[in-house]
PDB file of N, CA, C and O in Angstrom:
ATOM      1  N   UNK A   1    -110.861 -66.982  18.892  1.00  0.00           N
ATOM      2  CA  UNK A   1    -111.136 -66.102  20.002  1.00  0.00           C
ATOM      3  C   UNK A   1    -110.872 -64.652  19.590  1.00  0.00           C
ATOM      4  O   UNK A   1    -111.508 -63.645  19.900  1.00  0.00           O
ATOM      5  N   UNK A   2    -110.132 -64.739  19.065  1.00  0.00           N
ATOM      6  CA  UNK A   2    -109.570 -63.052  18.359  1.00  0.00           C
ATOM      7  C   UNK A   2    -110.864 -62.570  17.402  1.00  0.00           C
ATOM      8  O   UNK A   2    -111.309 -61.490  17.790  1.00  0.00           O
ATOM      9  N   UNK A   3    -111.363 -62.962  16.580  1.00  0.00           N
ATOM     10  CA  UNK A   3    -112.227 -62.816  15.446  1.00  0.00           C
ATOM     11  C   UNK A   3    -113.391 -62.223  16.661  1.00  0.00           C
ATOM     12  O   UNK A   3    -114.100 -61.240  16.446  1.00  0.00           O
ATOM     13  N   UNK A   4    -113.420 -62.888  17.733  1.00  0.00           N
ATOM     14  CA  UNK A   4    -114.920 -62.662  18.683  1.00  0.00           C
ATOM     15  C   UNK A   4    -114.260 -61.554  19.753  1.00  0.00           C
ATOM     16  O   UNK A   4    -115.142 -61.013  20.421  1.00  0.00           O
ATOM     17  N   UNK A   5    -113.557 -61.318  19.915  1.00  0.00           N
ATOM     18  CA  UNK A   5    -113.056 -60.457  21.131  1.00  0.00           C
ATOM     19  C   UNK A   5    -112.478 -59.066  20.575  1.00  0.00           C
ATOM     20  O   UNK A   5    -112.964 -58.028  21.023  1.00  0.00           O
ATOM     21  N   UNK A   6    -111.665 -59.022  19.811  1.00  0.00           N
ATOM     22  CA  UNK A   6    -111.001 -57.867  19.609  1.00  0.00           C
ATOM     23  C   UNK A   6    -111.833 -57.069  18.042  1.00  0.00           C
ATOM     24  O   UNK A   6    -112.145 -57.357  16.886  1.00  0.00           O
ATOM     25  N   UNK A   7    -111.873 -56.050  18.920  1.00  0.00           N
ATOM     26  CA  UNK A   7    -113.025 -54.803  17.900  1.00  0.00           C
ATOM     27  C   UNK A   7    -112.577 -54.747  16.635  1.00  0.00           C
ATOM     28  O   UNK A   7    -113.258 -54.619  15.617  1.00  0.00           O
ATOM     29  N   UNK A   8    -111.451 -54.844  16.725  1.00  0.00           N
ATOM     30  CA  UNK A   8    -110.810 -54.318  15.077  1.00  0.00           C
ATOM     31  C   UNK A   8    -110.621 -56.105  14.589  1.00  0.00           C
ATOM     32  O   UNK A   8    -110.840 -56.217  13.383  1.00  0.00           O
ATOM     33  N   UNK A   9    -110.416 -56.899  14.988  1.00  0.00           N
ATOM     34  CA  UNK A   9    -110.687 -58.191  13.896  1.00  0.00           C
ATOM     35  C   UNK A   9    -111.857 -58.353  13.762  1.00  0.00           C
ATOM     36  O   UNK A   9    -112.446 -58.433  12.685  1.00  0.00           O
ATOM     37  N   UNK A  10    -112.267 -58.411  14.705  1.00  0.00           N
ATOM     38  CA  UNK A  10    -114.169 -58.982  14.547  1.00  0.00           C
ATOM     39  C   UNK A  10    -114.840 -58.002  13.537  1.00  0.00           C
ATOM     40  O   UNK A  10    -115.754 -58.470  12.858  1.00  0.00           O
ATOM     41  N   UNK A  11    -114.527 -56.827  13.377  1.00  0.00           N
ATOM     42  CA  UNK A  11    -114.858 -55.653  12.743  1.00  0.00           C
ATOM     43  C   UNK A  11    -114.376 -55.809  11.227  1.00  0.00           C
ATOM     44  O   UNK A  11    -115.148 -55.400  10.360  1.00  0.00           O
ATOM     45  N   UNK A  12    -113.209 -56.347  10.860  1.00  0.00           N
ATOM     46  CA  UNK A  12    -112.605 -56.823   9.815  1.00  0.00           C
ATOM     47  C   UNK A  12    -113.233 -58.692   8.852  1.00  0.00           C
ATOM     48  O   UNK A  12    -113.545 -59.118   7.740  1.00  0.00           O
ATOM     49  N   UNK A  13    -113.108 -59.042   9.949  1.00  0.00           N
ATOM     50  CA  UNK A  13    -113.960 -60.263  10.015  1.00  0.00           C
ATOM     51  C   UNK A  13    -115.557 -60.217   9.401  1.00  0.00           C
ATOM     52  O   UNK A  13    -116.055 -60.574   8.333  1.00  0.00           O
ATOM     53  N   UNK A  14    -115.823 -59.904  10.019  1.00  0.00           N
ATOM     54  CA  UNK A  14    -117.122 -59.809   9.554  1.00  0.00           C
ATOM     55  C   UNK A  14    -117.541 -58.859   8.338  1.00  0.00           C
ATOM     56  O   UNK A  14    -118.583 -58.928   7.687  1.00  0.00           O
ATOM     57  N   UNK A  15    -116.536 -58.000   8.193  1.00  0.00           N
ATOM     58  CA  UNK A  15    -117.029 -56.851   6.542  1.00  0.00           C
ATOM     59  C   UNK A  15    -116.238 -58.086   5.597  1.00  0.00           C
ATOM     60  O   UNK A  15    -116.595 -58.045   4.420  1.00  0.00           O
ATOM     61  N   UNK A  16    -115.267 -59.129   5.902  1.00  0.00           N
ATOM     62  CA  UNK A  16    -115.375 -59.885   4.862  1.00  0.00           C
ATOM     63  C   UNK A  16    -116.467 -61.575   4.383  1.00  0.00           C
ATOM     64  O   UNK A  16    -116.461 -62.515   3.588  1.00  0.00           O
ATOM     65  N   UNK A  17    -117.054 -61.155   5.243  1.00  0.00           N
ATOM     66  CA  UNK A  17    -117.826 -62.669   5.120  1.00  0.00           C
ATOM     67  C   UNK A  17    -119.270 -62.160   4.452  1.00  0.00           C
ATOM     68  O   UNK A  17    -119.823 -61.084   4.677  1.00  0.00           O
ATOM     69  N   UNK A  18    -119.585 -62.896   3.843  1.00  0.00           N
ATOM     70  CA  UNK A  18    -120.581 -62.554   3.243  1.00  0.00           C
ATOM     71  C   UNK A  18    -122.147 -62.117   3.747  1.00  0.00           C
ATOM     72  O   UNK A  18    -122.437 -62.607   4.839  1.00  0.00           O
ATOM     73  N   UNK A  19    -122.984 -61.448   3.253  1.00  0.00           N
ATOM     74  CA  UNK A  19    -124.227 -60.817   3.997  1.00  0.00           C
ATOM     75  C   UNK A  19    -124.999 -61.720   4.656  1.00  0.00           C
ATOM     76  O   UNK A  19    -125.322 -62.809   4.180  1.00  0.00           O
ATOM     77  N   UNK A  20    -125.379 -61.231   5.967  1.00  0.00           N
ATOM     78  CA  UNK A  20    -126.325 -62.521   6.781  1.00  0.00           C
ATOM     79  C   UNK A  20    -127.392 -62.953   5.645  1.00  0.00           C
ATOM     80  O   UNK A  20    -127.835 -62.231   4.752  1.00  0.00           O
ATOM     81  N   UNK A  21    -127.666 -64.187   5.877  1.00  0.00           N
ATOM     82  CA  UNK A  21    -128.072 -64.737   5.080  1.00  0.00           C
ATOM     83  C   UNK A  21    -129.872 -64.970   5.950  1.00  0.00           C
ATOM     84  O   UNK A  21    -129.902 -64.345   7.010  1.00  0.00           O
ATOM     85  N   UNK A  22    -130.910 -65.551   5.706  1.00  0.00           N
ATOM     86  CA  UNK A  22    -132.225 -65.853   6.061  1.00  0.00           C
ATOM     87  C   UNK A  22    -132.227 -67.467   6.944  1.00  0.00           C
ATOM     88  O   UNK A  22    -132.540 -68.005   5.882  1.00  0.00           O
ATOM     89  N   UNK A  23    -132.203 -67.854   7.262  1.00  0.00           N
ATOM     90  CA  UNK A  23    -131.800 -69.324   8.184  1.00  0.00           C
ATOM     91  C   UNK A  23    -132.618 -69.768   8.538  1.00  0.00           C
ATOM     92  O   UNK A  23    -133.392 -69.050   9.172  1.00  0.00           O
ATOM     93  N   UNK A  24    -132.912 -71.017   8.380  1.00  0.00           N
ATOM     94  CA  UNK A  24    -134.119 -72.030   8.840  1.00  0.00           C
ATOM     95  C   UNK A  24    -134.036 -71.816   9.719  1.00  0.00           C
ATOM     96  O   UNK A  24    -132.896 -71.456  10.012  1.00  0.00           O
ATOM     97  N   UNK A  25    -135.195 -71.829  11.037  1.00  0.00           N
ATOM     98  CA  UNK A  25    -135.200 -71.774  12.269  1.00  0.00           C
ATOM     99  C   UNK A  25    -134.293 -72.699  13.027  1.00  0.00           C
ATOM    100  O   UNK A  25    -133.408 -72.360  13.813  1.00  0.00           O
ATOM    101  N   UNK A  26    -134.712 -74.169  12.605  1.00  0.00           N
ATOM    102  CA  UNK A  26    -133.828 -75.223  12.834  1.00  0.00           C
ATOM    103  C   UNK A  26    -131.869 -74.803  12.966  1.00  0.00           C
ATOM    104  O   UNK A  26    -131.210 -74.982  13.990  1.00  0.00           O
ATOM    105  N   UNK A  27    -131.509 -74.433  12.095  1.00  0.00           N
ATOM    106  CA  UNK A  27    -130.371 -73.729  11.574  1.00  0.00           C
ATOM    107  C   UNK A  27    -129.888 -73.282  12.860  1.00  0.00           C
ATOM    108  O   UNK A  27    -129.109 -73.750  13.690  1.00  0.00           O
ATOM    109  N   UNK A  28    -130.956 -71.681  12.727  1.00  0.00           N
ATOM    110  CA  UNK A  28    -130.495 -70.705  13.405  1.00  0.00           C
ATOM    111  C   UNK A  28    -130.215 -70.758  14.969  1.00  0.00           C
ATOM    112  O   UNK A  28    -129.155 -70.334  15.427  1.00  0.00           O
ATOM    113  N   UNK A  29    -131.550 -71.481  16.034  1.00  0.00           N
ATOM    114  CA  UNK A  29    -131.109 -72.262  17.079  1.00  0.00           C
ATOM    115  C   UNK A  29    -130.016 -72.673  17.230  1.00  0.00           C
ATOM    116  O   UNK A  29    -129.492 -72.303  18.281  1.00  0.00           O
ATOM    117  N   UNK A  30    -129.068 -73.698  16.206  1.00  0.00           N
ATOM    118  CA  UNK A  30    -128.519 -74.452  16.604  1.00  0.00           C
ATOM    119  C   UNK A  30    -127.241 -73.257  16.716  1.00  0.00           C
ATOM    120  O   UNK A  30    -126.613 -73.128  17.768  1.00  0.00           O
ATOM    121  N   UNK A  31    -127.070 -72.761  15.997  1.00  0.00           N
ATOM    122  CA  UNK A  31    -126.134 -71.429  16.118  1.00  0.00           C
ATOM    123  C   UNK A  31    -125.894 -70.874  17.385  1.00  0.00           C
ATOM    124  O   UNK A  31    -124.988 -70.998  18.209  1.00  0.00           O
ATOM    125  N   UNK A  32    -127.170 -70.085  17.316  1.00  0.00           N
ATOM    126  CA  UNK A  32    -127.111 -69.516  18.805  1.00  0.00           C
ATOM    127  C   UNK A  32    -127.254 -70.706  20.268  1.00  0.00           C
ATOM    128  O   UNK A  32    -127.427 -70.386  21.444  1.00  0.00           O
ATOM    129  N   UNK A  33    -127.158 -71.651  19.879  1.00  0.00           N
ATOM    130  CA  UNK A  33    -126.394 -73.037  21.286  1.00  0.00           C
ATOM    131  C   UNK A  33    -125.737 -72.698  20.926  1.00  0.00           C
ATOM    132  O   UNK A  33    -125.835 -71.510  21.233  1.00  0.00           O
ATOM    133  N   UNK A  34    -124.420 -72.876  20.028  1.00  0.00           N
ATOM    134  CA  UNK A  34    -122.787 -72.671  19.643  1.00  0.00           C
ATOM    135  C   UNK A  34    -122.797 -71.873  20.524  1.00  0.00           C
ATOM    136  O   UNK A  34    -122.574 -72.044  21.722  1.00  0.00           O
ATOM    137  N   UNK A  35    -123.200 -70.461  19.663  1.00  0.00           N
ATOM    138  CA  UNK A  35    -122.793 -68.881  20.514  1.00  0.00           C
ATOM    139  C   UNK A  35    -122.934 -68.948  21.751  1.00  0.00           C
ATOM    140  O   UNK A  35    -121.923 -68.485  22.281  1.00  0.00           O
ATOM    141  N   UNK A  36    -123.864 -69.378  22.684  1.00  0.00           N
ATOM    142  CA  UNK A  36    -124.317 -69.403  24.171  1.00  0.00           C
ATOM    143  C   UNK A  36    -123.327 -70.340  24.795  1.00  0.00           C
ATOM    144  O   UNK A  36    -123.009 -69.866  25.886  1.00  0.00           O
ATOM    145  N   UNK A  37    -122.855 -71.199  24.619  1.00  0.00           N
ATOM    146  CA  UNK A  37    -121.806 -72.380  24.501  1.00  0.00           C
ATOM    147  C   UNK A  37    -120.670 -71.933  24.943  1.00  0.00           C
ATOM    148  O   UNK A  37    -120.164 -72.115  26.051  1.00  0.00           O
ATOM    149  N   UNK A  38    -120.165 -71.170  23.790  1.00  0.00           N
ATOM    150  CA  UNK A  38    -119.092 -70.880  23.381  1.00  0.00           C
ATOM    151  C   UNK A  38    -118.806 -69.657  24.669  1.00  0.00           C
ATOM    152  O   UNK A  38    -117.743 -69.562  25.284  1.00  0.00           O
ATOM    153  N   UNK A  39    -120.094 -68.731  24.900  1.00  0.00           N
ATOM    154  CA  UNK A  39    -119.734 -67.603  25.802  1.00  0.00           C
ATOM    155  C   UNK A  39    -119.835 -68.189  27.268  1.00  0.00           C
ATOM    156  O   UNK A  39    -119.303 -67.540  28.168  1.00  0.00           O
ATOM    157  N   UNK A  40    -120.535 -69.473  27.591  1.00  0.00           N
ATOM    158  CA  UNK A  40    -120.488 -69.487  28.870  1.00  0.00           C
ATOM    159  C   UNK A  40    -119.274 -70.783  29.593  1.00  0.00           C
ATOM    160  O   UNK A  40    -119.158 -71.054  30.788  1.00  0.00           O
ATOM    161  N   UNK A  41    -118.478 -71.416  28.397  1.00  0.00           N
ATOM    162  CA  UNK A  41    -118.017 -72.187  29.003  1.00  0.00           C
ATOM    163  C   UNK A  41    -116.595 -71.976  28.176  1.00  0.00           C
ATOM    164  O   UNK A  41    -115.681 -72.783  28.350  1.00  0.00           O
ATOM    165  N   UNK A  42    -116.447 -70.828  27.247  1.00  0.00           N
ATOM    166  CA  UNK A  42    -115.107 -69.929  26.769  1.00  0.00           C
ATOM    167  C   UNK A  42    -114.724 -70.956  25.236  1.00  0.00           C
ATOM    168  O   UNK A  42    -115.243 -72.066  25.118  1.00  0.00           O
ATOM    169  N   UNK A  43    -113.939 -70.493  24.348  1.00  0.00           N
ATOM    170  CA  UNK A  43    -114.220 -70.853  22.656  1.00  0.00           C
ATOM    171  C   UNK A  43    -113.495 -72.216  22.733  1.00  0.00           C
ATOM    172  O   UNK A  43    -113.664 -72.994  21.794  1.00  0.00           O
ATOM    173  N   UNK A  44    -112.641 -72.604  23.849  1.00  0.00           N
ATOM    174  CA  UNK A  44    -112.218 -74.052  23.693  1.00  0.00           C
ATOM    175  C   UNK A  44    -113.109 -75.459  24.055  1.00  0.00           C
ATOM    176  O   UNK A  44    -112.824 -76.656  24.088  1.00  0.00           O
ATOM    177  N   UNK A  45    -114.004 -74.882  24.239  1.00  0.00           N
ATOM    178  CA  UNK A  45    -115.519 -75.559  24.549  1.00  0.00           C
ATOM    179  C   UNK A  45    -116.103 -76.104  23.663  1.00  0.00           C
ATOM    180  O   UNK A  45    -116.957 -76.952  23.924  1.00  0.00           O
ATOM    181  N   UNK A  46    -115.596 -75.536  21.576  1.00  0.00           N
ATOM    182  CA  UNK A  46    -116.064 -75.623  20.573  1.00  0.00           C
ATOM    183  C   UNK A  46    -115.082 -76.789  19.796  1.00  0.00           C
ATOM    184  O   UNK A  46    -113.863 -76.911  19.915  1.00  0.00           O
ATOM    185  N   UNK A  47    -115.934 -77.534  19.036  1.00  0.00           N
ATOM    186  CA  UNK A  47    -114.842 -78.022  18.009  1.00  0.00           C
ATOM    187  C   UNK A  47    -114.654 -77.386  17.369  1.00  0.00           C
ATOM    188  O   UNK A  47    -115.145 -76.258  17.349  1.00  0.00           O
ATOM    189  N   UNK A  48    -113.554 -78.011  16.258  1.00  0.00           N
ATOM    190  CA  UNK A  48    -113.212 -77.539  15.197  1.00  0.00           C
ATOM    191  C   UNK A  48    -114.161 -76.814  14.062  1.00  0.00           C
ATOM    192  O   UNK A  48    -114.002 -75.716  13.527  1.00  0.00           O
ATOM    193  N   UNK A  49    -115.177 -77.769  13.875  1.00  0.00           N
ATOM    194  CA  UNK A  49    -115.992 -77.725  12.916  1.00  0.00           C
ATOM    195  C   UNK A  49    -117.326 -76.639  13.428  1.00  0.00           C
ATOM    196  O   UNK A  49    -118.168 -76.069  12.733  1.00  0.00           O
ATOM    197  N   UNK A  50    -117.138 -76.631  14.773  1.00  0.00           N
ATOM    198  CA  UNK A  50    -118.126 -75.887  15.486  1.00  0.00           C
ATOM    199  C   UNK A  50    -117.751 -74.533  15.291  1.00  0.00           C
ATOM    200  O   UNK A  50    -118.441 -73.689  14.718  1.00  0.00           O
ATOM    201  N   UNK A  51    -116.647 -74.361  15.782  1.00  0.00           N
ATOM    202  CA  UNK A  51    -115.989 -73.041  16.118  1.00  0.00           C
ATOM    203  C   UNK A  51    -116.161 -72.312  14.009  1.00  0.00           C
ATOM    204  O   UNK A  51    -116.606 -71.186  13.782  1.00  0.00           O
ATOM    205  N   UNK A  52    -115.771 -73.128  13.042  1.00  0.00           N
ATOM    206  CA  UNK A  52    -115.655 -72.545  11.619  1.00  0.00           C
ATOM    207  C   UNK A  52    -117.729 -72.268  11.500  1.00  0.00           C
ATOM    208  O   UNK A  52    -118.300 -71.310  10.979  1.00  0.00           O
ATOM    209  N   UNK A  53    -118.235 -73.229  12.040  1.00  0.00           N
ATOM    210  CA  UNK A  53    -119.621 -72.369  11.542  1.00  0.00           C
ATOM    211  C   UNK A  53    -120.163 -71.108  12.141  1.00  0.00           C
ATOM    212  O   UNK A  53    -120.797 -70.205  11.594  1.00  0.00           O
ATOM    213  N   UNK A  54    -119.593 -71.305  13.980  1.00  0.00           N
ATOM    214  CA  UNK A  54    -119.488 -69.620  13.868  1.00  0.00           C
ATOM    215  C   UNK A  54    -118.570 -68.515  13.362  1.00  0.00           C
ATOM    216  O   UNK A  54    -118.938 -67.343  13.429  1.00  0.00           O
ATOM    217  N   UNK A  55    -117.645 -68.779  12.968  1.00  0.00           N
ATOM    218  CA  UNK A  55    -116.650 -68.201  11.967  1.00  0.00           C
ATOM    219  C   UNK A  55    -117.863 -67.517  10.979  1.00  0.00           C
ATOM    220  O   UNK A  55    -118.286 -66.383  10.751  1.00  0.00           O
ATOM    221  N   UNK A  56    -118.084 -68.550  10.651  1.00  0.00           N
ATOM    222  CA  UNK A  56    -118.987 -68.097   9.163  1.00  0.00           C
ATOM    223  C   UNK A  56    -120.066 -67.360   9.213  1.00  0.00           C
ATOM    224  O   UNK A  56    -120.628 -67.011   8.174  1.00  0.00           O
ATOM    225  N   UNK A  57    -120.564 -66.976  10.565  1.00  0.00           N
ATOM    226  CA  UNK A  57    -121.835 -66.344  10.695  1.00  0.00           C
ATOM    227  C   UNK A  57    -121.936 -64.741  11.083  1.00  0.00           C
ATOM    228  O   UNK A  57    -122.101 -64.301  12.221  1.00  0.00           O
ATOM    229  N   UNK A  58    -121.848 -64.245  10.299  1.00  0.00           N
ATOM    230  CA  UNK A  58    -121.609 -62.240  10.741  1.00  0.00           C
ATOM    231  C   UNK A  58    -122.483 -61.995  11.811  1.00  0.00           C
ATOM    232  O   UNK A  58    -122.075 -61.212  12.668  1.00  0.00           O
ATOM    233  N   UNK A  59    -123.623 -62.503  11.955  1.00  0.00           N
ATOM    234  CA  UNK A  59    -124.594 -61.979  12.949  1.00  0.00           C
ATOM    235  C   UNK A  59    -124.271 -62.314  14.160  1.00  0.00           C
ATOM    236  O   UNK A  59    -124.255 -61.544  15.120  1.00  0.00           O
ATOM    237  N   UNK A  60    -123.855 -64.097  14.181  1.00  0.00           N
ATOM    238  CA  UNK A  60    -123.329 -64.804  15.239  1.00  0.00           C
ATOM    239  C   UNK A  60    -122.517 -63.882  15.524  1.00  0.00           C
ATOM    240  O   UNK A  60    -122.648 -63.376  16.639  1.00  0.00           O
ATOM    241  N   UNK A  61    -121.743 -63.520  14.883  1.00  0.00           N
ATOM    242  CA  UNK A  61    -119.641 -62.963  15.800  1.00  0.00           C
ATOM    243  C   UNK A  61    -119.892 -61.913  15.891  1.00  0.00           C
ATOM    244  O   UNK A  61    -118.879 -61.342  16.296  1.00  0.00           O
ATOM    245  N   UNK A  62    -120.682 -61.228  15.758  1.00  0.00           N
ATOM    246  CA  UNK A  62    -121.140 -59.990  16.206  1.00  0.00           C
ATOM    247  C   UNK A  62    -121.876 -59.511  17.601  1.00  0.00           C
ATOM    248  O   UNK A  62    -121.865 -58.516  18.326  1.00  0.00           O
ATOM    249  N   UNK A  63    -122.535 -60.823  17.551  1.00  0.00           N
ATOM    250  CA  UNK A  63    -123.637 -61.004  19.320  1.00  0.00           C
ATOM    251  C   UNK A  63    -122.616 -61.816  19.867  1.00  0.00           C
ATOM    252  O   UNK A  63    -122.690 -62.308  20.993  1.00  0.00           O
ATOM    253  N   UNK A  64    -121.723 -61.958  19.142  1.00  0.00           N
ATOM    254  CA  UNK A  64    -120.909 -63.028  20.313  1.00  0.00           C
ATOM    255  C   UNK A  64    -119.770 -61.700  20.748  1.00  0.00           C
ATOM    256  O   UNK A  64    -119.190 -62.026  21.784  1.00  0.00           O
ATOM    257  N   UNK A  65    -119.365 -60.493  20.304  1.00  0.00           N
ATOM    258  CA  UNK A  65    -118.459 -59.574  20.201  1.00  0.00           C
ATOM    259  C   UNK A  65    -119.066 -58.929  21.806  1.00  0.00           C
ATOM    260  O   UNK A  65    -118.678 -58.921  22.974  1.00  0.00           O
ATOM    261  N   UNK A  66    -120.194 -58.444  21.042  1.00  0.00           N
ATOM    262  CA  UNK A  66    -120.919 -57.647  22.189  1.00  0.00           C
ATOM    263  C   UNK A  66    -121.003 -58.323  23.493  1.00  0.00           C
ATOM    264  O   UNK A  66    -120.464 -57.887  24.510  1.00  0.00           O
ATOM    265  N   UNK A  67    -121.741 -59.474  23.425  1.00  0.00           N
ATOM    266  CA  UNK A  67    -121.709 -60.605  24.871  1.00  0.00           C
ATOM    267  C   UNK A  67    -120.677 -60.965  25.546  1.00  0.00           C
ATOM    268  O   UNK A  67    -120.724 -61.249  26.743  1.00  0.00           O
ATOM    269  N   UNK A  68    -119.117 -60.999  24.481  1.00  0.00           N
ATOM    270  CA  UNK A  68    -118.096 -61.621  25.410  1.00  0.00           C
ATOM    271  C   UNK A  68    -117.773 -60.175  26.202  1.00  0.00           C
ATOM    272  O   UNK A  68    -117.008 -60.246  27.164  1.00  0.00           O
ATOM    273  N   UNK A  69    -118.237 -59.080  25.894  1.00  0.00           N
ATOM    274  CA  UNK A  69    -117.293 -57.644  26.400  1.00  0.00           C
ATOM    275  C   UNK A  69    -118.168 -57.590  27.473  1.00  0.00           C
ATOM    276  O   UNK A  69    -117.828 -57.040  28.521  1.00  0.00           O
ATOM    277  N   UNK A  70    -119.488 -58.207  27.298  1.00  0.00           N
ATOM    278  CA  UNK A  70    -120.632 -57.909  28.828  1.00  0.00           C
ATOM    279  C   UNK A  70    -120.203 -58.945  29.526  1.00  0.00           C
ATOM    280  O   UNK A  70    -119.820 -58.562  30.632  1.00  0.00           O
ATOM    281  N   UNK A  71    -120.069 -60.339  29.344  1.00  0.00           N
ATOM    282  CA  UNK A  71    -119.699 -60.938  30.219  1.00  0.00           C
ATOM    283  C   UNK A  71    -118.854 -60.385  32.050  1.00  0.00           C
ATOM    284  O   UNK A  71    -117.716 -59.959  32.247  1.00  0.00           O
ATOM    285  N   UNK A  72    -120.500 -60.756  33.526  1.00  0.00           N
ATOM    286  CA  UNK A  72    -120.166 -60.325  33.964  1.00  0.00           C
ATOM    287  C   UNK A  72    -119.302 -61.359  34.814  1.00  0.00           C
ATOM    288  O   UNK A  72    -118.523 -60.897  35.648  1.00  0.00           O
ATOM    289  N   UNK A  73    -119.398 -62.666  34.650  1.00  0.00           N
ATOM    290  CA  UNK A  73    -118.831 -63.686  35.262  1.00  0.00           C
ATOM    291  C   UNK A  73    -117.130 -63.455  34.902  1.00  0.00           C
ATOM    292  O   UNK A  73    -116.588 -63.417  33.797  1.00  0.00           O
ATOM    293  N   UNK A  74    -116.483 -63.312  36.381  1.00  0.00           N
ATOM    294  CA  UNK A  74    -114.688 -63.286  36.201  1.00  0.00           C
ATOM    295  C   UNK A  74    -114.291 -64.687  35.461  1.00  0.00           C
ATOM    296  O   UNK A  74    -113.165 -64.764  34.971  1.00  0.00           O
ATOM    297  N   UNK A  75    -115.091 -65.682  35.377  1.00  0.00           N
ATOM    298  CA  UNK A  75    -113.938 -66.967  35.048  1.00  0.00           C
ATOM    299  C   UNK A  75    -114.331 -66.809  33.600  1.00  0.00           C
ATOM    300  O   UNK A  75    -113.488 -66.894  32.708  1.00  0.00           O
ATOM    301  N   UNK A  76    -115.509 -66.596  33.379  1.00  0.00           N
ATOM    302  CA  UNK A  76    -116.063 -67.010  31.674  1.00  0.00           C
ATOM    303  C   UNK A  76    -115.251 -65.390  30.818  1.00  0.00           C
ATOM    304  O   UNK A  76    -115.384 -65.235  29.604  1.00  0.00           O
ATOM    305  N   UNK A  77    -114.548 -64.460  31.595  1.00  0.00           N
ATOM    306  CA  UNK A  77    -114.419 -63.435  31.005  1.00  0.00           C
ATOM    307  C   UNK A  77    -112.992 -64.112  30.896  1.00  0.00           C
ATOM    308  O   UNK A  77    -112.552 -64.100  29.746  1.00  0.00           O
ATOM    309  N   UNK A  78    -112.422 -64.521  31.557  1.00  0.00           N
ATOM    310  CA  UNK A  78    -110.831 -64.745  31.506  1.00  0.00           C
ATOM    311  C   UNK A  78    -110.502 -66.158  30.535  1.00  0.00           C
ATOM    312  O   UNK A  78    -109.562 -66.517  29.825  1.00  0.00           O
ATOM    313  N   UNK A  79    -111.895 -66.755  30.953  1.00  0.00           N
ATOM    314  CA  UNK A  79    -111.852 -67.578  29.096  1.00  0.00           C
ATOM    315  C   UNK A  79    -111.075 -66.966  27.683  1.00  0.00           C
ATOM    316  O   UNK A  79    -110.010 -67.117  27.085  1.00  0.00           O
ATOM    317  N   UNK A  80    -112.574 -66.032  27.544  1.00  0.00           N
ATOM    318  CA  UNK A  80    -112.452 -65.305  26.480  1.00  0.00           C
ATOM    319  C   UNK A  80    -111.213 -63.868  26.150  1.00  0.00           C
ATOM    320  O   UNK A  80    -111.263 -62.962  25.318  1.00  0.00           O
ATOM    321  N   UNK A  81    -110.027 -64.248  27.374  1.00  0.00           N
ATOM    322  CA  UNK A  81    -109.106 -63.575  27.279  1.00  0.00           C
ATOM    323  C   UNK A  81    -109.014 -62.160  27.725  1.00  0.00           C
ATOM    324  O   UNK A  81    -108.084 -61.482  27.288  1.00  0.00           O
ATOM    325  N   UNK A  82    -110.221 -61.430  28.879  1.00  0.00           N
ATOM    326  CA  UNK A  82    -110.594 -60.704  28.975  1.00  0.00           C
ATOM    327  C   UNK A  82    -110.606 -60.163  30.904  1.00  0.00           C
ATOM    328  O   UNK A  82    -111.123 -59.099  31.244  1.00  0.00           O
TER     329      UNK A  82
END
């Protein structure tokens, strides 16, 4: 949740993971379900294994940075610690 919420990890986070990469469509969908997932029903919604592939995705934790700070719903914001 920290990596996706707070400016200065997510900001840190992501200058260390490696450059977005090109993604099968197949792929990339399934990502952005995670991300959409993850923002509307808050990051404990994710497994383990779920939550590390958006870990791994700079583009993902980046649209997920921006989206959790828009989030206008009070419960899905207090998910995400906010």
């Amino acid at each position: 949740m920290r990596a996706a919420v707070d400016p200065y990890a997510n900001a840190i986070h992501c200058a260390l993971l490696r450059r977005p990469r090109a993604l099968a469509a197949r792929i990339a969908a399934a990502r952005d379900e995670l991300r959409d997932r993850a923002l509307a029903q808050g990051p404990a919604s994710l497994g383990v294994a779920e939550q590390r592939i958006l870990l791994g995705d700079p583009q993902r934790m980046r649209e997920m940075h921006r989206a959790a700070w828009q989030l206008e719903d009070a419960e899905a914001a207090r998910r995400w610690g906010l």
